[in-house]
Every structure is written in C-alpha cells, then in structure tokens.
Chimera marker file (.cmm) of the C-alpha trace (Angstrom):
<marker_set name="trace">
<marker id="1" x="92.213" y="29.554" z="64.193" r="1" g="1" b="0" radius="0.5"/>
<marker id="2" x="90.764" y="30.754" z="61.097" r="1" g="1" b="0" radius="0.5"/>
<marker id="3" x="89.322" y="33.872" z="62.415" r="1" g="1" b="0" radius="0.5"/>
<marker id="4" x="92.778" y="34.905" z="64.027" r="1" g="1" b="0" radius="0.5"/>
<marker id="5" x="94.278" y="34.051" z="60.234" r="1" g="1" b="0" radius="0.5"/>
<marker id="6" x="91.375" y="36.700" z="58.758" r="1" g="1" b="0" radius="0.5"/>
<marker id="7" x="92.273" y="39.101" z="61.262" r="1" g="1" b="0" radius="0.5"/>
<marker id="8" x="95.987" y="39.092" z="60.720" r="1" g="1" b="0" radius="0.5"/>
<marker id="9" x="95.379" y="39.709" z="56.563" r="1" g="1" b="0" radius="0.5"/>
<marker id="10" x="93.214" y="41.930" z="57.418" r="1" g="1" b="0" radius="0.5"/>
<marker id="11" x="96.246" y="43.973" z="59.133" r="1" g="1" b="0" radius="0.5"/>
<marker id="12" x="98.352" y="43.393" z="55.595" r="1" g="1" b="0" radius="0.5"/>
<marker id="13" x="94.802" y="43.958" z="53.637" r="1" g="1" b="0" radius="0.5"/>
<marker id="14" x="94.276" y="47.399" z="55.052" r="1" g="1" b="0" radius="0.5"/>
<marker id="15" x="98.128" y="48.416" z="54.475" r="1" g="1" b="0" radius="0.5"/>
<marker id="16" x="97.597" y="46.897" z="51.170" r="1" g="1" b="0" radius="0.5"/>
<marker id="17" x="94.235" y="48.540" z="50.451" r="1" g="1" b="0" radius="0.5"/>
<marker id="18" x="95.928" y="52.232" z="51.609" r="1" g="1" b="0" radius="0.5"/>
<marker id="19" x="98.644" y="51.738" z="49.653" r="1" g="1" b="0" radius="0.5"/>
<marker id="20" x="96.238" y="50.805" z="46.360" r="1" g="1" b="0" radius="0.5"/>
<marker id="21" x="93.430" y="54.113" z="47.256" r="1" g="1" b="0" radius="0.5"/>
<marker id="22" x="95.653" y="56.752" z="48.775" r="1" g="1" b="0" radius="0.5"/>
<marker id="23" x="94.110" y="59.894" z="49.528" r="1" g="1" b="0" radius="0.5"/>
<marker id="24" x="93.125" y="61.332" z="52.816" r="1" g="1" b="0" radius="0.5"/>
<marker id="25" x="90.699" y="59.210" z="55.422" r="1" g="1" b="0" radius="0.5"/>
<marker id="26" x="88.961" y="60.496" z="58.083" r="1" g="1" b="0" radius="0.5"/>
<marker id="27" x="90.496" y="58.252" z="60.989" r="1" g="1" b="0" radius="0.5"/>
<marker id="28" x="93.677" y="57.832" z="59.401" r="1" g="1" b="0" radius="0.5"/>
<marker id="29" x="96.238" y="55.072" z="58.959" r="1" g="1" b="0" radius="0.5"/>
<marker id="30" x="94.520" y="53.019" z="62.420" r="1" g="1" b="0" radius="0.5"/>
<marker id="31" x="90.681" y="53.208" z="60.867" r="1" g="1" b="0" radius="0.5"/>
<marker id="32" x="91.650" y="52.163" z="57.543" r="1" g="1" b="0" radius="0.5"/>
<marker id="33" x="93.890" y="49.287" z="59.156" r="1" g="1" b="0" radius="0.5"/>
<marker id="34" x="90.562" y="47.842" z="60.978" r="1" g="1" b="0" radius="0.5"/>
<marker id="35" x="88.222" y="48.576" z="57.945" r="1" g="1" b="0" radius="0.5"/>
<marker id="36" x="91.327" y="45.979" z="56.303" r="1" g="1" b="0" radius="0.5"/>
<marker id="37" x="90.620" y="43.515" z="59.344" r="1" g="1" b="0" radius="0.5"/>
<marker id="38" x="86.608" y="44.194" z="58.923" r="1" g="1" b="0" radius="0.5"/>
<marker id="39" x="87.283" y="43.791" z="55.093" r="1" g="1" b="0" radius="0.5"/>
<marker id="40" x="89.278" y="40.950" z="55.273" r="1" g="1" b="0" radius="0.5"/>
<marker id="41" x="86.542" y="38.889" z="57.705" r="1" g="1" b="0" radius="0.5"/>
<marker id="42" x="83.390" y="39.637" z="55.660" r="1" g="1" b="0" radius="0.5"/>
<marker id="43" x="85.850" y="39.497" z="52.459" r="1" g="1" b="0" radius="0.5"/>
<marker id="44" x="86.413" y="35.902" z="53.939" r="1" g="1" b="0" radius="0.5"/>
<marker id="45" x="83.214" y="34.949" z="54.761" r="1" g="1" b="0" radius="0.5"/>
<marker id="46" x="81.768" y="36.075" z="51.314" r="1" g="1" b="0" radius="0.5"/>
<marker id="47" x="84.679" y="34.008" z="49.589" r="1" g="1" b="0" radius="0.5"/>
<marker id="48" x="84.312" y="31.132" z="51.807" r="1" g="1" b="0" radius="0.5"/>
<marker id="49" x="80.656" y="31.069" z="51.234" r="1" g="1" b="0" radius="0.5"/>
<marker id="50" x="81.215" y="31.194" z="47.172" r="1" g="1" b="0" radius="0.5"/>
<marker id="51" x="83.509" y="28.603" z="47.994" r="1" g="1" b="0" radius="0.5"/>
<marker id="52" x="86.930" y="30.420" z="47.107" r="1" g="1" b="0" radius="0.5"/>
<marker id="53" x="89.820" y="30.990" z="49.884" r="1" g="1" b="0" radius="0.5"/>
<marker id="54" x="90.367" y="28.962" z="52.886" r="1" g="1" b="0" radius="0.5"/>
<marker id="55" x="89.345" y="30.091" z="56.761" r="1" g="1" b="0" radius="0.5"/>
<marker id="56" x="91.920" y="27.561" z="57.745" r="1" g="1" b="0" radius="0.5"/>
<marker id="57" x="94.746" y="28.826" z="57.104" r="1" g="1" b="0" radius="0.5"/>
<marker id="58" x="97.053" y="30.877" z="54.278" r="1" g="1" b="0" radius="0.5"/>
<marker id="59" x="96.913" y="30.732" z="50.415" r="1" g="1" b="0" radius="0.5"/>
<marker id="60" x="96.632" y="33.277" z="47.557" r="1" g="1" b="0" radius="0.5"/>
<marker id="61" x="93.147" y="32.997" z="47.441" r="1" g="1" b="0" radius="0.5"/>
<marker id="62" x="92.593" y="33.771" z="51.276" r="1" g="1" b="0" radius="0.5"/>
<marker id="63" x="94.650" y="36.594" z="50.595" r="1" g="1" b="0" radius="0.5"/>
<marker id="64" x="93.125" y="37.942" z="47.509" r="1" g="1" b="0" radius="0.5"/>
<marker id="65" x="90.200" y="38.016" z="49.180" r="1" g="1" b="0" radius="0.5"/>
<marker id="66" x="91.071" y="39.774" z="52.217" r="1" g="1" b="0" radius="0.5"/>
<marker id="67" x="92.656" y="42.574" z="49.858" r="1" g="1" b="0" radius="0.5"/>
<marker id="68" x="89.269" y="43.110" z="47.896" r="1" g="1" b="0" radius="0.5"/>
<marker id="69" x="87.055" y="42.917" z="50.858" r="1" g="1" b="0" radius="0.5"/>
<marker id="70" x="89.554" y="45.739" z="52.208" r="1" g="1" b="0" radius="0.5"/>
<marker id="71" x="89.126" y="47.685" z="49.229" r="1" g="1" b="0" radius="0.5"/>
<marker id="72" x="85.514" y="47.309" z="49.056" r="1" g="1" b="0" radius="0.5"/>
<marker id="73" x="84.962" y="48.250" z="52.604" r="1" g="1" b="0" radius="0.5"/>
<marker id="74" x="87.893" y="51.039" z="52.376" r="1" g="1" b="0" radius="0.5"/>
<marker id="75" x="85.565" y="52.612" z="49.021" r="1" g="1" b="0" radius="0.5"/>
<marker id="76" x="82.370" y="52.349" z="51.513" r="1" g="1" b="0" radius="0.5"/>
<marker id="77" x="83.466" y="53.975" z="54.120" r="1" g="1" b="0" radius="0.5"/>
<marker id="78" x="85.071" y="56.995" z="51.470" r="1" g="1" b="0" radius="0.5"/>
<marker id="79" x="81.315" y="56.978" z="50.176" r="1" g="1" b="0" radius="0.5"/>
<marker id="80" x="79.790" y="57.195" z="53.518" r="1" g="1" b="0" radius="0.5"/>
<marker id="81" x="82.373" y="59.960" z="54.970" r="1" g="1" b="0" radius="0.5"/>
<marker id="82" x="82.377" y="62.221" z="51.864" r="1" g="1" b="0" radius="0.5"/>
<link id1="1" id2="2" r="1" g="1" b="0" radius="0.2"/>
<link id1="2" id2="3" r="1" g="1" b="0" radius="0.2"/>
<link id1="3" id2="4" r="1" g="1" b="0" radius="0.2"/>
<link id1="4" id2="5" r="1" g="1" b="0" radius="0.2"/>
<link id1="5" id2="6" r="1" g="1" b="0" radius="0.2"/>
<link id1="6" id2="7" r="1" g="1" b="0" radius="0.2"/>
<link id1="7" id2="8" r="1" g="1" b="0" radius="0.2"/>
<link id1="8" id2="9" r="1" g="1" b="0" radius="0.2"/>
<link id1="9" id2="10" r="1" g="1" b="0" radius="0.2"/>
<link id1="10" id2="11" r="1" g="1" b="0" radius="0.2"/>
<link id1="11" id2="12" r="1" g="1" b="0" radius="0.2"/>
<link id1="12" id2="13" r="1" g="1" b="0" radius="0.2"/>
<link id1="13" id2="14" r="1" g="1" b="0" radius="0.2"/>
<link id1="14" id2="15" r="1" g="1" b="0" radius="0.2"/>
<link id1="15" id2="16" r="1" g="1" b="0" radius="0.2"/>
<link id1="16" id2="17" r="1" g="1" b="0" radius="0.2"/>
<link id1="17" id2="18" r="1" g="1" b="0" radius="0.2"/>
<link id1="18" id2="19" r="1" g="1" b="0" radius="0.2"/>
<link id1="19" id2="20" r="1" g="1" b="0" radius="0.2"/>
<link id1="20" id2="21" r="1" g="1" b="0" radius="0.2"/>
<link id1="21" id2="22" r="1" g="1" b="0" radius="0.2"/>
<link id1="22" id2="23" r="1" g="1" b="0" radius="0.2"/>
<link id1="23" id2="24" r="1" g="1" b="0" radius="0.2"/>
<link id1="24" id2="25" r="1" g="1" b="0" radius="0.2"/>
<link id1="25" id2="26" r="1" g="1" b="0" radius="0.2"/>
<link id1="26" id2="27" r="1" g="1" b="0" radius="0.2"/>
<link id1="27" id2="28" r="1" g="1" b="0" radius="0.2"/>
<link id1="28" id2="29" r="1" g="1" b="0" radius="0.2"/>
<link id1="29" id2="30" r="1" g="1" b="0" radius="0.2"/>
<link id1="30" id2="31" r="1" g="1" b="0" radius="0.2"/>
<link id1="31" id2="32" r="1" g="1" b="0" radius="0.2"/>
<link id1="32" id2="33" r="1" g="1" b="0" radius="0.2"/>
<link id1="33" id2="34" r="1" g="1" b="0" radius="0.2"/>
<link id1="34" id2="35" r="1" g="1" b="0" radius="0.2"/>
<link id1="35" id2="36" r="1" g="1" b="0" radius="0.2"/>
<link id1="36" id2="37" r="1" g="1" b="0" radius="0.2"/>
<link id1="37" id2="38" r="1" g="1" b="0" radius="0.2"/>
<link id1="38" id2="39" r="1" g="1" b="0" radius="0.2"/>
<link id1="39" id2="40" r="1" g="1" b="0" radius="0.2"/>
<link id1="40" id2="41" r="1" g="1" b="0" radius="0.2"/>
<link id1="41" id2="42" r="1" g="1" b="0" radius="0.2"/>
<link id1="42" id2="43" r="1" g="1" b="0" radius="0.2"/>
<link id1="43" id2="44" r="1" g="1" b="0" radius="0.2"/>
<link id1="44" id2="45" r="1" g="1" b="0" radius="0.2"/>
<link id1="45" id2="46" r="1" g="1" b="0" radius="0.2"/>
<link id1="46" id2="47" r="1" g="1" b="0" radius="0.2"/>
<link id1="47" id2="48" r="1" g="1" b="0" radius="0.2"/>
<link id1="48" id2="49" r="1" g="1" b="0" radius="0.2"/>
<link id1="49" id2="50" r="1" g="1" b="0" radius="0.2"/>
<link id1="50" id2="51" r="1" g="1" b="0" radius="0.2"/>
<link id1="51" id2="52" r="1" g="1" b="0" radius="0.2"/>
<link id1="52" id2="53" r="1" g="1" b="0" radius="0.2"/>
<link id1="53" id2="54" r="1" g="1" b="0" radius="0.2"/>
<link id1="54" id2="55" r="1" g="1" b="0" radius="0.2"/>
<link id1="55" id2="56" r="1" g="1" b="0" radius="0.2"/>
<link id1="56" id2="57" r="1" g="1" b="0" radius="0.2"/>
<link id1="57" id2="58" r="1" g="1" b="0" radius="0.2"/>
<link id1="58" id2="59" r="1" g="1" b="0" radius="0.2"/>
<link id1="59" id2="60" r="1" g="1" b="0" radius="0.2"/>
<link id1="60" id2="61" r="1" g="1" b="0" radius="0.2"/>
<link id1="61" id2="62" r="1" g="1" b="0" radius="0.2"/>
<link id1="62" id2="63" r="1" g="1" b="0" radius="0.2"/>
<link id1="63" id2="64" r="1" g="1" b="0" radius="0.2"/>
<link id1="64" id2="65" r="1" g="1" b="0" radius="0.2"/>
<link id1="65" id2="66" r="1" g="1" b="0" radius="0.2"/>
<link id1="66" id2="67" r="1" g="1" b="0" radius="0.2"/>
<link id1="67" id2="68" r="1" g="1" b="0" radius="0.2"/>
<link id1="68" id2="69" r="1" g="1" b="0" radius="0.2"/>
<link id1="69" id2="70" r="1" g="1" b="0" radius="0.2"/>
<link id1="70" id2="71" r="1" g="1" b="0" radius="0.2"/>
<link id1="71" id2="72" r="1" g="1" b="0" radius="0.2"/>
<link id1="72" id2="73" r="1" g="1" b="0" radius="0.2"/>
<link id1="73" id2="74" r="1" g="1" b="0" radius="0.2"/>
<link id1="74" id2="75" r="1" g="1" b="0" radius="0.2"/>
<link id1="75" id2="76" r="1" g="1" b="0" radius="0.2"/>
<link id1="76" id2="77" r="1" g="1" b="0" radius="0.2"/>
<link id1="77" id2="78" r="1" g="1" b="0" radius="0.2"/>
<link id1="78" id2="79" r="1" g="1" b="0" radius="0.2"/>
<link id1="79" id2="80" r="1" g="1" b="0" radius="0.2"/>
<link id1="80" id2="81" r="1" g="1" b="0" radius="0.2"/>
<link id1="81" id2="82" r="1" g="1" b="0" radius="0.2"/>
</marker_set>
C-alpha cells in the first residue's frame, strides 16, 4: 500500500513541483507529472531511510518529502535537458 500512497503524491508532487519551477520542460505537463511520481518514490525512500515520513500511509512529512524529491528530480532533469 505504501508504494501506491508514493505514487499518488507523486501526482500532487509534480503539480506542486511545476507550479514552484515554472518555465518550459521538454515533455511538458505529463513528464514533469511522472518525474513528481519518480521524485516522490526515491524522495520517499531517501526520507524513509533517514527515518523521516511514513511509506504507510499520509502525513506532512510523507508529503514534504514527495514535494522535494519532485523538485530535486524536476531541477535534474532541467540540468540534463538544457
């Protein structure tokens, strides 16, 4: 169950991380929607493994840390493109 959780901040996440680095992407609103989900698992897997968030199920932290891995991947994949 947790991984569906990640998956569905990682939908919000990548809205969330457009809406805080807008500018154009290469693959558009869908790419940077599954660099949110991609974000939000490793973002979730690096927080769970620092022992932050929760892969069972919602809280702020969880969430927080979907965001930033969305962001972080989001600035990555900016980096790599340009």
């Amino acid at each position: 169950m947790g991984f569906f959780t990640w998956i569905f901040f990682g939908l919000i996440a990548g809205a969330l991380a457009k809406f805080l680095m807008p500018g154009k992407d290469a693959g558009g609103f869908i790419v940077t929607i599954l660099i949110g989900i991609a974000g939000a698992i490793v973002g979730g897997w690096i927080g769970t493994a620092l022992g932050y968030g929760s892969v069972t199920g919602f809280n702020l932290g969880s969430f927080v840390t979907a965001i930033l891995g969305s962001v972080l991947l989001l600035f990555l994949y900016r980096l790599i493109k340009n």
